[in-house]
C-alpha positions, -999 to +999 in steps of 0.1 A: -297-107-197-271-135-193-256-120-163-289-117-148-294-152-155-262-165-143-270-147-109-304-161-105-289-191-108-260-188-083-289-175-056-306-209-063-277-230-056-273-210-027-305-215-013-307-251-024-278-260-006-290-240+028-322-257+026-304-292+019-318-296-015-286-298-029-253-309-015-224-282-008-189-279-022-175-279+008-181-285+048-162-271+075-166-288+109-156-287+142-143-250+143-147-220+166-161-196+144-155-161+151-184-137+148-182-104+138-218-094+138-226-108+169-193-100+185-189-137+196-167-166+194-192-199+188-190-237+179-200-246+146-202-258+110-200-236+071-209-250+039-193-235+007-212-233-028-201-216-060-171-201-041-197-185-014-209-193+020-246-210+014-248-216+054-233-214+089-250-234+116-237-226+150-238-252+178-257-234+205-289-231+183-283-255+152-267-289+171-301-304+159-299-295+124-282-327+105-245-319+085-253-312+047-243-331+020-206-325+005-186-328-016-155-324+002-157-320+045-126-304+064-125-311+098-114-278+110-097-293+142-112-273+169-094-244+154-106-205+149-127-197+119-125-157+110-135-141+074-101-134+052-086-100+062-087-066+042-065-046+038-075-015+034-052+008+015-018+000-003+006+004-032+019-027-043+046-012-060+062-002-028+067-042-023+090-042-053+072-069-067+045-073-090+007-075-086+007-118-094+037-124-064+022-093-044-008-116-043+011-150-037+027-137-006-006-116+006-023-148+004+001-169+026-003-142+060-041-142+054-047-111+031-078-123+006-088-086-006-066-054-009-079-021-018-048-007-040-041+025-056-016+022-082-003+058-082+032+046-078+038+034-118+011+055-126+040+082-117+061+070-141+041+056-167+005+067-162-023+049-176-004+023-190+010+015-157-026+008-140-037-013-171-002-033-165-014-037-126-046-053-138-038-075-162-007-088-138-033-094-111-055-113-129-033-138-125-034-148-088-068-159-067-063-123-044-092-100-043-076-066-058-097-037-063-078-010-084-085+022-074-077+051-100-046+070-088-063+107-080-031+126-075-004+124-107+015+140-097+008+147-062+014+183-067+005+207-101+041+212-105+055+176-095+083+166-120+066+133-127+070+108-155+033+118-161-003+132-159-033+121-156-065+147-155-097+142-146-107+136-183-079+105-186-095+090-158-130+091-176-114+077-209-096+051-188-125+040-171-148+043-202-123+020-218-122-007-187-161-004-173-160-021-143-120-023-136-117+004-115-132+004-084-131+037-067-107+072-063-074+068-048-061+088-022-068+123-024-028+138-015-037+173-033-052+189+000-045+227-010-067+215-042-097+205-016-097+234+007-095+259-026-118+242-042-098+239-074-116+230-103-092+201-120-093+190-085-129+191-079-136+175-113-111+143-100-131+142-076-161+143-089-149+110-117-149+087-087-188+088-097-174+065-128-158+039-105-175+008-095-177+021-054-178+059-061-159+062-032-130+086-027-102+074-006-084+105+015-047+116+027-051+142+052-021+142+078-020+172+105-052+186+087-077+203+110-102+228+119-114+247+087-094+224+062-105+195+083-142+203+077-137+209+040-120+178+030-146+154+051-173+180+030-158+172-004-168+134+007-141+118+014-143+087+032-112+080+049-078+088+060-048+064+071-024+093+078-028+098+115-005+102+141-019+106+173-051+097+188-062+133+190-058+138+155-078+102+144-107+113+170-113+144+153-111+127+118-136+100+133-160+125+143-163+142+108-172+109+098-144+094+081-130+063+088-100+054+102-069+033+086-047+022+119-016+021+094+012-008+105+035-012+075+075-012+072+079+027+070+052+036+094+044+019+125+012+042+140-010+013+154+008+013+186+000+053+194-036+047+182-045+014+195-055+034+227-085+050+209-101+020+206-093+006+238-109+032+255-142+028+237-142-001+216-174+014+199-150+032+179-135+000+165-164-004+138-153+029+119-117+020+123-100-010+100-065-014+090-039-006+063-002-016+053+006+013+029+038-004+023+053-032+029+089-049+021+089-085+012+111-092+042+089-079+066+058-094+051+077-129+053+092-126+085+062-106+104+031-106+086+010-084+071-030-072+083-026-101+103+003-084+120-017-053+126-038-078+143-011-095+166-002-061+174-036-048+180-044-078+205-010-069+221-019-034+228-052-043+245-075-045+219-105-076+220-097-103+195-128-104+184-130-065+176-091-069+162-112-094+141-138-071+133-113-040+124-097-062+098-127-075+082-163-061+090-149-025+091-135-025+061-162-044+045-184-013+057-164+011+045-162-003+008-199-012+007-189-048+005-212-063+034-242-053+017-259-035-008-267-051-043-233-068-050-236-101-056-229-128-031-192-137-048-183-099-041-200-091-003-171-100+020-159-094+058-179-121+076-185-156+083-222-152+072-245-165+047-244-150+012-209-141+013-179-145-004-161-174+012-125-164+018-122-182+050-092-184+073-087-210+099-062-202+133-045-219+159-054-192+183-064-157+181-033-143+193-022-142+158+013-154+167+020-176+135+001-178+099-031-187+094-032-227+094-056-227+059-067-200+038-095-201+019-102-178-016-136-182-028-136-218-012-104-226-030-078-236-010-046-212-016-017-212+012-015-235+044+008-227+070+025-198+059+033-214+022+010-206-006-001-236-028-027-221-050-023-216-088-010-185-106-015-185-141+013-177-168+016-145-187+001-138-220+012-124-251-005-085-236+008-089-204+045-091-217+039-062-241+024-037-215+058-053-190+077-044-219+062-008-219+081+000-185+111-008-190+138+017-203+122+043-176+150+056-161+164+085-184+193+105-161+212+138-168+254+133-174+268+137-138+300+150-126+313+149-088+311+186-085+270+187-085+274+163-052+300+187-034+280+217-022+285+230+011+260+229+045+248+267+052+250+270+092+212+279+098+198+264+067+167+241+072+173+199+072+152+174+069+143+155+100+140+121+097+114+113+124+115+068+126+085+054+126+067+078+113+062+092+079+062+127+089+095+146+093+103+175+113+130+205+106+159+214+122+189+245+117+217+236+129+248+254+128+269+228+119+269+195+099+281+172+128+254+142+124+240+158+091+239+137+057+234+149+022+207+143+005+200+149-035+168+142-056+176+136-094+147+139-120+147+108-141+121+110-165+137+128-191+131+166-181+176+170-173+190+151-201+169+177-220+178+206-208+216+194-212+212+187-251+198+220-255+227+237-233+205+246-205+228+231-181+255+260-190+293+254-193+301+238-158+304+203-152+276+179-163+252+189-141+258+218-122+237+236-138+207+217-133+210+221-098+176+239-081+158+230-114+165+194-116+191+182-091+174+195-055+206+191-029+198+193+009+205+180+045+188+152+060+195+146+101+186+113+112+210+085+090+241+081+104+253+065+072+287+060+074+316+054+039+287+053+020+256+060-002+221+049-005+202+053-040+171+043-056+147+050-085+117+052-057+114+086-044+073+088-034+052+099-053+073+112-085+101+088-083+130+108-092+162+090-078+168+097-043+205+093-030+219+100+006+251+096+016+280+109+036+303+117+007+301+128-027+319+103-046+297+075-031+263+094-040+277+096-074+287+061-077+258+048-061+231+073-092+252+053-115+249+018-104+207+025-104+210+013-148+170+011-151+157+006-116+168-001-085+179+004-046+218+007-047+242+008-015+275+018-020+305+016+004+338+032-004+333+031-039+320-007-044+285-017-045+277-038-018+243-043-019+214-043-050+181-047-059+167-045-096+134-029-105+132-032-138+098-028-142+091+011-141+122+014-119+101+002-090+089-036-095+116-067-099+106-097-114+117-121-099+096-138-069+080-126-037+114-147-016+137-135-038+129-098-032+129-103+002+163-119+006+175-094-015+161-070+008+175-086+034+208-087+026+209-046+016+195-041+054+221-059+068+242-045+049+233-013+055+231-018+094+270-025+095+271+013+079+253+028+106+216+028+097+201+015+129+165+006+134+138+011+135+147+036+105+143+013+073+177+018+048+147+013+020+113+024+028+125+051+049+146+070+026+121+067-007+099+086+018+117+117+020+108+132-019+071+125-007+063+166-006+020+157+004+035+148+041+048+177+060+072+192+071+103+190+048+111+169+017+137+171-013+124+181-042+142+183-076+144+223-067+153+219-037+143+213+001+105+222+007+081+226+030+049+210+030+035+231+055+039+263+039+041+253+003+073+269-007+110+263-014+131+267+022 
């Protein structure tokens, strides 16, 4: 009854201030509003009331209506008006910072809503993890909506650091009404096209959620499998790689996530589908996935996705769209019976008003003002809105993921196995998250690659003597130590670690020698990206938090970030393969064709151990 009220009562302030009954928050004047509905760039003015947009008077048929009343008027300077972007799928964990500085730095490149599914900590620390994710973001004036991860682990037989069914996600969300807001990614395709009934019934608990929308991963699917997933309702994918694939996605009836983060860069191959009918553009938005603090500083975020859409031939205006209306579609937050402080995606009446203002629609620099709810929060690039401090139940559930990081005793041997001339690598395909295979018959260009489980499973089987009477390790090898060949990074005197290894974050280590790989598993302590050369660590990052989240600050992580890249540049990684984001990538086994698994080198394709 009271929240009945209060909205009754936020409709009339509303309409009191469009009818000039009562005077607005806030007037914006003298901007070049960009119109999403009406495809359009037009003169005009916006008032702001109660965090929403009461009315927008454009110049060529409102110059006669009077300004209203104010209590604050920005003179917008000419400059372009557009809605705040969305961004349409992501895991925040894969920033390496947490949900409050995720937000801080999303704010300051334009992001005002993100659509994030949390399966990352959820990997290591299931529900506990998500409820850690909310609270955090509570903190920061960014619009998250939590979706509930659908896939832990991503496969039956995963070696996560948990598992959530389809009956945890209906206690979860029984116990948080209203927190989660739809399905997450839906990586178990076998599950879908055999209509597996744990699977089904995930799916099926996205009717809980405050959307009941299921979010998809489908890369290379097609034909019969094709039809199945888009008949099991799932609404969109953000895995394609060519604009064959996303047409044939599109015209199931999915939507389309042009993905431009720091691992995959696919906006560029599928820009062109929109460019030849922009029609298309208002089923297609845009996603990060992930993306490093470094790059979000130094290029952007969605509102790189837009520079590089308007770069690649794509209208302004529809980049505009794609990044705001399209999305807004797609989540059901243009319309429907939401209330006004939760419809978004458009300079409109009756919207939410996270406003951004730009020099120019070539999205060159940072928005000049962003705008949350009618709150000011970041200008130029810097972000001067408030983030409040943590409480007592934010610390504890911090406190809960650390410690996470629980390895078997090593020993040098169980890094020294020999290359099989014949035997299938792992190739590393840049730009892309895909990999391909290769069997060559030699290890001229090759690098090892190992994935360690780190949740507990090896340092059990040693203290009950399952790892036999060879060196510490040994014998976990093929059951928890997978060893392999990766083509692709010409690491040189050196190793790469880190407690991220998507989705089950095991530690994944690559290097060009043994005693490196082993040096650099044993600088990871509880969390962390580690590059070793000849023996010394030269480069670190801590992720404390779950092994996957620092915590210190947005800049922090991103100089540290920078300096590991550099450093790992002088060892031979070159772009655009990412020393980071592109090796966590290679444990993911939902993305064909080969990945290291804690058994071993699989194939995603064909489901088995090569």
């Amino acid at each position: 009854m009271a929240e009945t009220a209060a909205l009754a009562d936020t409709l009339k302030n509303l309409i009191d201030v469009a009818e000039g009954r009562a005077p607005a928050d806030m007037l914006i004047t003298n901007v070049c509003i960009v119109d999403v509905y009406g495809h359009r760039v037009v003169g005009g003015r916006v008032a702001v009331a109660g965090g929403c947009i009461a009315s927008v008077l454009f110049d060529d048929r409102d110059a006669a209506v009077p300004d209203p009343a104010a209590a604050e008027v920005v003179d917008g300077a000419g400059r372009y008006l557009t809605p705040g972007l969305i961004d349409g799928h992501l895991h925040i964990e894969s920033s390496n910072i947490r949900p409050a500085e995720y937000a801080r730095m999303a704010l300051t490149r334009g992001t005002t809503c993100a659509i994030a599914d949390s399966h990352e900590i959820a990997n290591v620390a299931g529900t506990g993890g998500l409820s850690f994710m909310i609270e955090d973001a509570r903190r920061a004036p960014l619009a998250i909506k939590f979706m509930m991860p659908s896939c832990v682990p991503a496969l039956p037989d995963e070696q996560a650091g948990a598992e959530i069914s389809a009956a945890d996600m209906r206690a979860f969300m029984a116990a948080h009404p209203r927190e989660v807001f739809g399905l997450g990614e839906m990586m178990n395709t076998p599950g879908v096209f055999a209509a597996d009934g744990e699977t089904l019934a995930r799916i099926a608990a996205a009717g809980d959620t405050v959307s009941g929308l299921v979010d998809g991963h489908a890369p290379l699917v097609a034909g019969a499998d094709l039809n199945a997933y888009a008949a099991a309702g799932i609404i969109a994918d953000h895995e394609c790689t060519d604009p064959a694939e996303a047409l044939d996605k599109l015209s199931r009836g999915m939507y389309l996530m042009l993905r431009e983060g720091t691992c995959s860069h696919d906006l560029d191959v599928l820009a062109p589908l929109v460019v030849e009918d922009p029609a298309r553009a208002r089923r297609c938005c845009f996603a990060t996935d992930d993306r490093a603090p470094s790059d979000a500083f130094a290029e952007g975020m969605i509102d790189n996705a837009l520079r590089r859409a308007v770069a690649a031939g794509i209208d302004p205006v529809t980049a505009v769209a794609m990044a705001t209306l399209s999305p807004a579609e797609l989540f059901g937050f243009d319309h429907g019976h939401a209330p006004a402080s939760e419809r978004r995606g458009a300079v409109a009446p009756g919207k939410r008003a996270d406003l951004l203002l730009w020099d120019d629609l070539t999205f060159a620099a940072p928005p000049a003002a962003v705008y949350a709810a009618g709150c000011l929060v970041a200008e130029a690039g810097r972000f001067v809105g408030a983030v409040a401090p943590e409480d007592a139940r934010l610390r504890a559930l911090a406190d809960e993921l650390r410690g996470s990081v629980k390895l078997p005793a090593l020993s040098l041997e169980a890094f020294s196995y020999p290359f099989r001339p014949g035997e299938a690598v792992i190739d590393a395909i840049p730009g892309k998250a895909i990999t391909g295979c290769v069997r060559p018959r030699t290890e001229a260009g090759l690098r090892r690659i190992m994935l360690i489980e780190r949740h507990g499973r090896g340092a059990a089987a040693q203290a009950a003597g399952a790892d036999g009477d060879g060196p510490a390790g040994l014998g976990l090898v093929g059951r928890h130590i997978g060893c392999g060949w990766v083509r692709g990074y010409d690491i040189s005197r050196g190793a790469i670690a880190s407690t991220i290894g998507h989705d089950s974050h095991n530690v994944c280590v690559l290097g060009d020698n043994p005693a490196d790989m082993l040096a650099a598993v044993r600088a990871v302590g509880q969390g962390g990206h580690v590059l070793v050369r000849d023996g010394e660590v030269v480069a670190k990052v801590d992720l404390p938090l779950g092994g996957l989240m620092s915590d210190k600050t947005a800049e922090e992580v991103a100089r540290e970030h920078d300096a590991f890249v550099a450093a790992a540049r002088q060892m031979g990684i070159q772009p655009p393969l990412d020393p980071i984001m592109g090796v966590i990538f290679l444990p993911l086994p939902v993305i064909p064709a080969l990945r290291i698994r804690p058994e071993g080198v699989f194939d995603v394709s064909a489901m088995s151990y090569v």
